[in-house]
C-alpha positions as CSV (number, residue, x, y, z in Angstrom):
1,X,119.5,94.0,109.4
2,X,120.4,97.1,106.9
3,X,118.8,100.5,107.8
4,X,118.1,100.3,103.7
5,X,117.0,97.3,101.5
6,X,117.0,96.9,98.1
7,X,114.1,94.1,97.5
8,X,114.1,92.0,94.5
9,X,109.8,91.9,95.0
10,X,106.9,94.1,95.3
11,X,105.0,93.7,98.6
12,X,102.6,91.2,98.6
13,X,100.2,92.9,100.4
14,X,100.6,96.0,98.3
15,X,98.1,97.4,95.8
16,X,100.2,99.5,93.7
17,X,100.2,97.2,90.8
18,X,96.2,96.3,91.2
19,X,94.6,97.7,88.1
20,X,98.5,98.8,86.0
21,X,98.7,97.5,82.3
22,X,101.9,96.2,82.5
23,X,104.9,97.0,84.9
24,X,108.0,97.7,82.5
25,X,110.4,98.9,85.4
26,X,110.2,98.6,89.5
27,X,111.7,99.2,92.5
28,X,111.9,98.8,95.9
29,X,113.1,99.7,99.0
30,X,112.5,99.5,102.6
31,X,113.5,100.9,105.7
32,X,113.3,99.0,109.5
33,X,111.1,101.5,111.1
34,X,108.5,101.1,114.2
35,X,105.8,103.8,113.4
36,X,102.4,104.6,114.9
37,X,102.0,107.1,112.0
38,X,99.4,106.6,109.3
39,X,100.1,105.7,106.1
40,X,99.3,109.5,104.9
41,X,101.7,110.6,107.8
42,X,104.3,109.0,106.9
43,X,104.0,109.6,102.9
44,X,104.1,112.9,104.2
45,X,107.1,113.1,105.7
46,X,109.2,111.2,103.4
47,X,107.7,113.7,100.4
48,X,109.5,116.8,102.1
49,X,111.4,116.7,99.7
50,X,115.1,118.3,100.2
51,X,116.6,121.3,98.5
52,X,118.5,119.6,96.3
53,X,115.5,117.6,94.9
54,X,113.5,120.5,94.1
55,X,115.9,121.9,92.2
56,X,116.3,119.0,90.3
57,X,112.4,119.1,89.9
58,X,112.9,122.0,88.1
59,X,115.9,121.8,85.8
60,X,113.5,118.4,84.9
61,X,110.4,121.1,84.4
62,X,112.5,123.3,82.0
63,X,113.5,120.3,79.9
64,X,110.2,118.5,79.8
65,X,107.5,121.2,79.0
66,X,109.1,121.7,75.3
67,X,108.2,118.0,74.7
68,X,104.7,118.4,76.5
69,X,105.2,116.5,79.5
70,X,103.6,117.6,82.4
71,X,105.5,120.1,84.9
72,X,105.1,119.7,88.9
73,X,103.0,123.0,88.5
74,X,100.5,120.8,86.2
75,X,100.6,118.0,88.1
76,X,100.1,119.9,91.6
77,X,97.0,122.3,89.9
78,X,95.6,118.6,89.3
79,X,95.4,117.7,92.7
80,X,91.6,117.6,94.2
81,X,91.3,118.7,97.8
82,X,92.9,121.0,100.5
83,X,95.7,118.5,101.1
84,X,98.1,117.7,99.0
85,X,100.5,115.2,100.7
86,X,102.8,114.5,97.5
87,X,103.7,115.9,94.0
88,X,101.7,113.1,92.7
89,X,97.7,112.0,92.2
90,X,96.8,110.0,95.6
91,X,95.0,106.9,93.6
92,X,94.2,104.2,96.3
93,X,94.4,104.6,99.9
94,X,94.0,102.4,103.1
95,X,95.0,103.0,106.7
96,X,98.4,101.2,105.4
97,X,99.0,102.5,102.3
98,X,98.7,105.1,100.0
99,X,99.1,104.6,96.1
100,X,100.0,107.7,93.8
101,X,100.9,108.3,89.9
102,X,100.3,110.1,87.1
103,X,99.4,108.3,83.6
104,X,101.7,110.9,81.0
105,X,101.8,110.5,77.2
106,X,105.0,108.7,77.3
107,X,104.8,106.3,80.2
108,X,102.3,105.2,83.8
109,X,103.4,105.5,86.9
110,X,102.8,104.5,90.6
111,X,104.7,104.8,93.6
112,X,103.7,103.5,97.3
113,X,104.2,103.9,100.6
114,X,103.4,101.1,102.6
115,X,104.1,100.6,106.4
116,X,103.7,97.4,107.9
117,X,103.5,97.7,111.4
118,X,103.5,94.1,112.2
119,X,107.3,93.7,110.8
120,X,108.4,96.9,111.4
121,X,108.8,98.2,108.0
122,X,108.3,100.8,105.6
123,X,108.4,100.5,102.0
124,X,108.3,102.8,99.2
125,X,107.5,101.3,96.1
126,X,107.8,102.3,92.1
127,X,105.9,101.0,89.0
128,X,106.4,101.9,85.5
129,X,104.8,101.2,82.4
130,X,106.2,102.3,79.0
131,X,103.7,103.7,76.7
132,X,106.4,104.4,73.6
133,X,110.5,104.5,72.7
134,X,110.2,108.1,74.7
135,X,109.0,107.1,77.8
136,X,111.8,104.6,77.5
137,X,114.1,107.5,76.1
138,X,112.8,110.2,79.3
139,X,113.1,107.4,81.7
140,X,116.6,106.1,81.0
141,X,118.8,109.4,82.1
142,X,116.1,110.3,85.1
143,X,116.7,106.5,86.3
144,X,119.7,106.7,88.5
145,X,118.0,110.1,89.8
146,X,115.5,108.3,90.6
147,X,117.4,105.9,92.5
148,X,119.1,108.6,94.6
149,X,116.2,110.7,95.2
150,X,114.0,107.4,96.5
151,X,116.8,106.5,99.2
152,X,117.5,109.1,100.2
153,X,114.1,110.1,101.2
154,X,113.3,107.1,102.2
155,X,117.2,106.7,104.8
156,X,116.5,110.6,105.5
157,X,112.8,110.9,106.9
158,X,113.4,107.3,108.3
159,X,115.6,108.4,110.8
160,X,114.5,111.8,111.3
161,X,110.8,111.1,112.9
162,X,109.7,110.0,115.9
163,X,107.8,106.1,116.1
């Protein structure tokens, strides 16, 4: 079995959808990986996110703020609590899973991190729902960033903690 898997599905026993209007673009991928982590421990280490990505974070920031978008220093200044364990809004959470977004002017979002013990996997998960022609116009160049950025996260944390 590959380290990496592109699925074709969302998780049956995930939640990320549970509630979304209307899923316009998904992915997801999963990793083999034995883990006695919690689901927040987990989304925790696959969120340190890289130098590369940050910087890419913020040549995004200094493009999107002139259209009104929200920055990662808007989106992190919404976050409730001491612990922040992602860039994004924790929405749902269960001792398996953690669901986060952020609902924009231009397009929804959710993204999951899911571990099933039982089989031995972790998946990370991506929803989006179009609100106008410029969510479809912000997300079609930040697509194939996305892409990159999810696996390698994803192929880098998964074979950098311990089980």
């Amino acid at each position: 079995m590959k380290p990496l898997t592109k699925l074709t599905t969302i998780p049956e026993n995930s939640a990320i959808s549970n509630g979304f209007e209307r899923v316009d673009y998904f992915d997801v991928y999963r990793v083999v990986k034995s883990t006695t982590l919690s689901a927040e421990e987990v989304t925790a280490k696959i969120f340190k996110l890289p130098h590369w990505v940050i910087w890419l974070m913020k040549i995004r920031d200094s493009l999107v703020g002139i259209f009104g978008l929200k920055t990662e220093k808007e989106l992190r200044e919404g976050q409730l609590g001491e612990r922040q364990t992602t860039l994004f809004h924790p929405m749902k959470q269960n001792e398996n899973e953690i669901v986060m977004g952020e609902n924009d002017k231009h397009l929804n979002f959710r993204v999951s991190v899911l571990v099933d013990r039982e089989n031995s996997f972790i998946y990370l998960t991506t929803i989006v729902h179009f609100h106008n022609f410029w969510g479809r116009a912000y997300f079609l160049p930040v697509k194939p960033f996305h892409k990159l950025i999810v696996k390698s996260l994803l192929k880098r944390q998964a074979n950098n903690w311990e089980a």
